[in-house]
C-alpha positions as CSV (number, residue, x, y, z in Angstrom):
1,X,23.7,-30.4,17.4
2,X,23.2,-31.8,13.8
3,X,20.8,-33.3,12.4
4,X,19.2,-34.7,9.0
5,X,19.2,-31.2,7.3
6,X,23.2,-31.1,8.0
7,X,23.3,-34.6,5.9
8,X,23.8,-35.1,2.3
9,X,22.9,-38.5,1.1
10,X,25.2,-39.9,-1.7
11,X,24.3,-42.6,-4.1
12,X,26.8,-43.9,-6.8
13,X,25.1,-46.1,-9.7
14,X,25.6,-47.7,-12.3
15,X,22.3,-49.5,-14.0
16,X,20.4,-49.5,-10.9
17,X,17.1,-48.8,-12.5
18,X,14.9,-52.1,-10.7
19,X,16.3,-50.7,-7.4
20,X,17.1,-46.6,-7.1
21,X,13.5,-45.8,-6.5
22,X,13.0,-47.7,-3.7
23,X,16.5,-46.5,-2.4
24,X,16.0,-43.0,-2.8
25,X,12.1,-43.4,-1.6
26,X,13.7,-45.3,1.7
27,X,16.2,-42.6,2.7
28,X,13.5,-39.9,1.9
29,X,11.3,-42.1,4.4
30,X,13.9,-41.2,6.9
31,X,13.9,-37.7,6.6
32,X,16.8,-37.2,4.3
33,X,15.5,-34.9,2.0
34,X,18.9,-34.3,0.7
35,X,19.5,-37.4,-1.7
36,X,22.2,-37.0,-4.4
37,X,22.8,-39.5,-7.2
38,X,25.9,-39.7,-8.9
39,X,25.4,-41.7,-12.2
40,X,28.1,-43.9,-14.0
41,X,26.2,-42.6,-17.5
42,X,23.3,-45.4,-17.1
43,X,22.0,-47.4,-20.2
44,X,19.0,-47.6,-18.4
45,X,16.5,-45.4,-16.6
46,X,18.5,-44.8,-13.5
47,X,18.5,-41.3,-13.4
48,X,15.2,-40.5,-15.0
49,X,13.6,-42.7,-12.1
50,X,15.9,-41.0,-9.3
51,X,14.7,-37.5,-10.1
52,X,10.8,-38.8,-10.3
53,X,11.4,-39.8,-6.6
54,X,13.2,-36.8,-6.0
55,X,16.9,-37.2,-5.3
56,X,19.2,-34.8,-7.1
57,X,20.9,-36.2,-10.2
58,X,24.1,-35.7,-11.7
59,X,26.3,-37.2,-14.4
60,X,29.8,-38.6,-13.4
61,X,32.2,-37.0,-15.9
62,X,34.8,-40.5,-15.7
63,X,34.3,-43.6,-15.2
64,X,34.2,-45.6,-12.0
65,X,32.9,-45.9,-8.2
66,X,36.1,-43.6,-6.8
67,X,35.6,-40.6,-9.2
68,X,32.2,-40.9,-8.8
69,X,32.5,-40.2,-4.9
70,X,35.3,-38.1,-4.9
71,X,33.7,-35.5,-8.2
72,X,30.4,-35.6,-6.1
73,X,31.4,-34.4,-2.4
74,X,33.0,-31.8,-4.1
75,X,29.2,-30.6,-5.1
76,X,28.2,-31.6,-1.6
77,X,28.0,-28.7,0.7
78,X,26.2,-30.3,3.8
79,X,28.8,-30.8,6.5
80,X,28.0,-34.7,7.0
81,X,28.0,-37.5,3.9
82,X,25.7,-40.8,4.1
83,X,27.4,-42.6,1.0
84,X,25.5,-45.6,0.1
85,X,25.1,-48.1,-2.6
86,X,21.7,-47.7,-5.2
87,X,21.4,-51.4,-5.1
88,X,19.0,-51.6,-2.0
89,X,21.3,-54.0,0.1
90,X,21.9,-51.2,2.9
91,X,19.0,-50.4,4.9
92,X,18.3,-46.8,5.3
93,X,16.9,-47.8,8.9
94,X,20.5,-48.1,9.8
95,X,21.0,-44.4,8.9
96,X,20.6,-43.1,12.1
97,X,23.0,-45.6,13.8
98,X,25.7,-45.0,10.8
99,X,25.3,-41.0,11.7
100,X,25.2,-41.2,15.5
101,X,29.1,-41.2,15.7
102,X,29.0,-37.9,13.6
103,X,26.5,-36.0,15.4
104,X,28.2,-36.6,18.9
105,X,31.6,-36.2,18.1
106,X,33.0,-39.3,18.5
107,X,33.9,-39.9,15.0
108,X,34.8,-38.6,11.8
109,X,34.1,-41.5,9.3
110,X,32.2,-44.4,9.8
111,X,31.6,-47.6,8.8
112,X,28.7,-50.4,8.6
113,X,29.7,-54.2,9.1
114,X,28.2,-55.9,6.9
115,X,29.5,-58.9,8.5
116,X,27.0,-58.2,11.8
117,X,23.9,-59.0,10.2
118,X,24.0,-60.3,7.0
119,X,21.1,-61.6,5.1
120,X,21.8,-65.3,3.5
121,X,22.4,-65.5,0.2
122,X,23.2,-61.7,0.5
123,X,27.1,-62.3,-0.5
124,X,28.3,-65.3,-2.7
125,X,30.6,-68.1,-0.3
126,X,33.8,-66.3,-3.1
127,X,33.3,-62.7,-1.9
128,X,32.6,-63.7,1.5
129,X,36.2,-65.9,2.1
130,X,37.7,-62.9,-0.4
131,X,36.4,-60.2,2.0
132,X,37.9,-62.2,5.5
133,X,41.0,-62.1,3.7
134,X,41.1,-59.1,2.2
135,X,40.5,-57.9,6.3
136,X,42.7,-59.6,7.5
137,X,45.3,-58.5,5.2
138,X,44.4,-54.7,6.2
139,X,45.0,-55.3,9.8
140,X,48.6,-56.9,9.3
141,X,49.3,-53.8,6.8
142,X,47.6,-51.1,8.7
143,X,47.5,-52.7,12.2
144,X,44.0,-51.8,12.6
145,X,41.2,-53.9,12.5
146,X,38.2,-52.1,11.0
147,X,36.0,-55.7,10.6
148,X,34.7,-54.9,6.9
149,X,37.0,-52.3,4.7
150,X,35.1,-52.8,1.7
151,X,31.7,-51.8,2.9
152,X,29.7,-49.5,0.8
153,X,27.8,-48.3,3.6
154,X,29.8,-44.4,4.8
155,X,29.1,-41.6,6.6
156,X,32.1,-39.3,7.2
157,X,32.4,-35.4,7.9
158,X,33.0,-33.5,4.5
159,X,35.7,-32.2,6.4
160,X,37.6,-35.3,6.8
161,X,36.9,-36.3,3.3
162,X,39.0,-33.2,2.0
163,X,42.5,-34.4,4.0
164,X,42.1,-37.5,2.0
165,X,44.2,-38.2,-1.3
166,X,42.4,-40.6,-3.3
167,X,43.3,-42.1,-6.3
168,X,41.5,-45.2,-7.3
169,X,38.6,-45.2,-9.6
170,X,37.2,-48.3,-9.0
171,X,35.9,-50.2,-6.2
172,X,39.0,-49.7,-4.5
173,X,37.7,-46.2,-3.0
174,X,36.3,-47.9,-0.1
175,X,40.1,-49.8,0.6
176,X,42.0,-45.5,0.3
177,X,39.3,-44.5,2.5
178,X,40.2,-47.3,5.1
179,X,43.6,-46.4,4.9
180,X,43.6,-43.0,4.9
181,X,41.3,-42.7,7.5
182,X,44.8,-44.9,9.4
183,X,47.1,-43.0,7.8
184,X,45.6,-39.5,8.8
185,X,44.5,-40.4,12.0
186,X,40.7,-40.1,11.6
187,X,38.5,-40.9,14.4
188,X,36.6,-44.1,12.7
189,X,33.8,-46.0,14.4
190,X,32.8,-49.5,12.9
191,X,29.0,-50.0,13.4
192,X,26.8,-53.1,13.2
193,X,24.2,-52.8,10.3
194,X,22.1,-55.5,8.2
195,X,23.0,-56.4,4.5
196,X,20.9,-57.6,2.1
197,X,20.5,-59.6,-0.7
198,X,20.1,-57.6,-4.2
199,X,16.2,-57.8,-5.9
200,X,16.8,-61.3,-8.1
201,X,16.1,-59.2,-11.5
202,X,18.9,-56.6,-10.4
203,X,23.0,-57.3,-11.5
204,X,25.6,-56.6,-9.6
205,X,28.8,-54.6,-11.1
206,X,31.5,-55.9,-9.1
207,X,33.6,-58.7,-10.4
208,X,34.8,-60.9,-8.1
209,X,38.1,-61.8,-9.7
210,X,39.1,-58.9,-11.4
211,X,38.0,-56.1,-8.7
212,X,39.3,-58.4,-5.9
213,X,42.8,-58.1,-8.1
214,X,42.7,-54.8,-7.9
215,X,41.6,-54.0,-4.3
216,X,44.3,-56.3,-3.0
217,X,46.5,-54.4,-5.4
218,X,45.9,-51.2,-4.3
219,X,46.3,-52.3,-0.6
220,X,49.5,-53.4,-1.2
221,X,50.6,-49.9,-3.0
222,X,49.3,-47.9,-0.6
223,X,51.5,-49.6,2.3
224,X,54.6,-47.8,1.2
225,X,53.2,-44.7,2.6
226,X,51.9,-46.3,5.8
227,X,53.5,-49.1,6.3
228,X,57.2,-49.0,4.3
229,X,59.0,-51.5,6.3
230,X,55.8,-54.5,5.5
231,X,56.2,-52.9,1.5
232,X,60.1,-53.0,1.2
233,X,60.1,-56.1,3.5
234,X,58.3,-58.4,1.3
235,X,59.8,-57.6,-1.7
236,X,62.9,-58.1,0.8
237,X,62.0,-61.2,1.8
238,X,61.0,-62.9,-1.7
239,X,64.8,-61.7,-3.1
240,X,66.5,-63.2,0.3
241,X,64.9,-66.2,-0.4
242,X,65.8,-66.5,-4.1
243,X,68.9,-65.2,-3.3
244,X,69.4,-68.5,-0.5
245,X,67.6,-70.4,-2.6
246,X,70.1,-69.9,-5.5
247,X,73.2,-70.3,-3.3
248,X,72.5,-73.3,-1.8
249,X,71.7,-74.6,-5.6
250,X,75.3,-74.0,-6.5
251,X,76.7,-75.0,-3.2
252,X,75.4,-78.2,-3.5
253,X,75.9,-78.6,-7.2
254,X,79.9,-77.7,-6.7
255,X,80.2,-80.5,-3.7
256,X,78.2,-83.3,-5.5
257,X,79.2,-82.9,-9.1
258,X,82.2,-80.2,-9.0
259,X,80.4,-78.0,-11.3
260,X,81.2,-74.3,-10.6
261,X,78.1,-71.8,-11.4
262,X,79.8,-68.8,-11.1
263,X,76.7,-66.6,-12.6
264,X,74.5,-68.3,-10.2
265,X,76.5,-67.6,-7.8
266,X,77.0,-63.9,-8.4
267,X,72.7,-63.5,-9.0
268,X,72.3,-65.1,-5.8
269,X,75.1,-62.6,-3.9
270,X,73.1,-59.8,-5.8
271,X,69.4,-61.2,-4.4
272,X,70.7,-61.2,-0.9
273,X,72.4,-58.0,-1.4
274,X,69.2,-56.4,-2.7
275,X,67.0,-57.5,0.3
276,X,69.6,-56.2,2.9
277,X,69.1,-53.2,1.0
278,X,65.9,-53.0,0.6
279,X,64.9,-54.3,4.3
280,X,67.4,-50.9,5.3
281,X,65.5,-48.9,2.8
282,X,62.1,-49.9,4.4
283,X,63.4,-49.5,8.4
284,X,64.3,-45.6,7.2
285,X,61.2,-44.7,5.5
286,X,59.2,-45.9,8.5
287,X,61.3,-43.7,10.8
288,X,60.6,-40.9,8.4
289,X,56.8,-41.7,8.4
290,X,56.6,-41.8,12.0
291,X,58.5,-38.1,12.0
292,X,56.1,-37.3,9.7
293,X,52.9,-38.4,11.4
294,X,54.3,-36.6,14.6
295,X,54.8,-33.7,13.2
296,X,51.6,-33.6,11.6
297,X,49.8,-34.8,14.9
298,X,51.5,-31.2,16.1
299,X,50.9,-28.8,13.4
300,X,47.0,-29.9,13.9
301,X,47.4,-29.3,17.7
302,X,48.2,-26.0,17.2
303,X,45.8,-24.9,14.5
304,X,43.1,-26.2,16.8
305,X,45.0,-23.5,19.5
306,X,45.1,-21.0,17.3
307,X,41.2,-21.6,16.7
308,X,40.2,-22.0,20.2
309,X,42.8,-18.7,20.9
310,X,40.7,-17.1,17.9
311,X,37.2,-18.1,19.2
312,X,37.9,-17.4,22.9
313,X,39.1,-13.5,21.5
314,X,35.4,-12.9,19.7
């Protein structure tokens, strides 16, 4: 069975210097001896602090949360990643309950609710509402309700990592890894852990506006390949609407006052047009994801034949 010596503990940062010590000084506490940092390029002394407490430290070669994850598990070689942030609101006490699911089989990727036991004062009133929503949104896309998407708190199999295709840079790493743990089918397990509020002198570098943009963005982009027919359907919808909208503006105009909008009338026989299309367009790439998915789902079943065929043989 594994254990801590199997785990590789993974810490992006970015100007965490009033809080990586501790951080890396708590998960060292709980027998993680392997503690990587992966550093944004820090104007402080992030990484200089890291490496006097002993975690391994490495320079991100981009910019961003999502290469920073993504350029360090491919350093990782221990078979199970504990990805937290360097900001001390995740509690490496919860550790073992984030890394239970991995160690009995009962999931490949994990993730801590922040929502169970959170701290007051931990997340602003703004993030909170944005983070429900956000949610919320991710079940009607994905149909999966995974209670908090956008937690920073992770442990998944390396494995499972490497089916992934992750593009986002960002903080929008944590929404890919939510939905490609749907789209791939990856056992996930949701687990109840305490967040807490950052040390007062330390900043946080998420902004609420502008990273919430883009995580809602990126949602959004990647339902095309999980979810075509919500994608195509409310693009669909917005042109119907227009496109009813429109015609009923020129109907009525032509019975009240006799005026003929004959351009009008043609955009709005082009907007419904388009949605028809586009609502056809989005029932056929679901049919071919579903084909896809099954055919996946069987190629997987018999490589894990083959192995067991292989295994039995020895």
């Amino acid at each position: 069975m594994a254990d801590r010596a199997d785990v590789c503990v993974l810490l992006p940062t970015l100007n965490e210097a009033e809080t990586i010590g501790d951080v890396v000084d708590g998960f060292r506490a709980e027998g993680f001896e392997n503690v990587l940092v992966v550093d944004g390029d820090s104007e402080d002394d992030t990484r200089s602090i890291a490496e006097d407490h002993g975690a391994r430290v490495m320079v991100q070669s981009g910019r961003g949360k999502g290469q920073a994850v993504r350029e360090a598990v491919e350093r990782i070689d221990a078979p199970h990643v504990l990805m937290a942030d360097g900001d001390g609101t995740y509690r490496p006490a919860d550790a073992e309950a984030m890394l239970e699911p991995l160690f009995e089989g009962r999931a490949d990727h994990v993730i801590g609710n922040r929502f169970a036991d959170m701290e007051q004062g931990a997340m602003t009133r703004l993030n909170a509402v944005g983070n429900r929503l956000i949610n919320r949104l991710f079940a009607l896309i994905h149909g999966r309700d995974l209670s908090d998407i956008l937690s920073g708190y992770r442990a998944f199999t390396r494995s499972s990592f490497e089916r992934f295709r992750l593009d986002a840079d960002g903080f929008g790493i944590e929404t890919e890894l939510a939905v490609e743990c749907v789209r791939q089918g990856i056992e996930t397990e949701v687990v109840p852990i305490r967040y807490e509020s950052r040390p007062g002198s330390s900043e946080t570098n998420l902004s609420p506006f502008r990273d919430g943009g883009r995580i809602v963005l990126t949602l959004y982009t990647l339902a095309k390949t999980n979810n075509p027919v919500f994608y195509f359907g409310s693009v669909a919808s917005v042109a119907g609407f227009a496109g009813v909208g429109t015609g009923l503006f020129v109907g009525y105009r032509y019975v009240a006052a006799g005026v003929s909008h004959d351009v009008l009338a043609l955009l709005a026989v082009f907007l419904v047009l388009l949605s028809v299309q586009l609502l056809m367009f989005g029932v056929l790439s679901d049919i071919l994801v579903s084909i896809s998915r099954e055919q996946t789902r069987r190629l997987e079943e018999l490589s894990e034949q083959i192995q067991d065929l292989e295994e039995s043989e020895r």
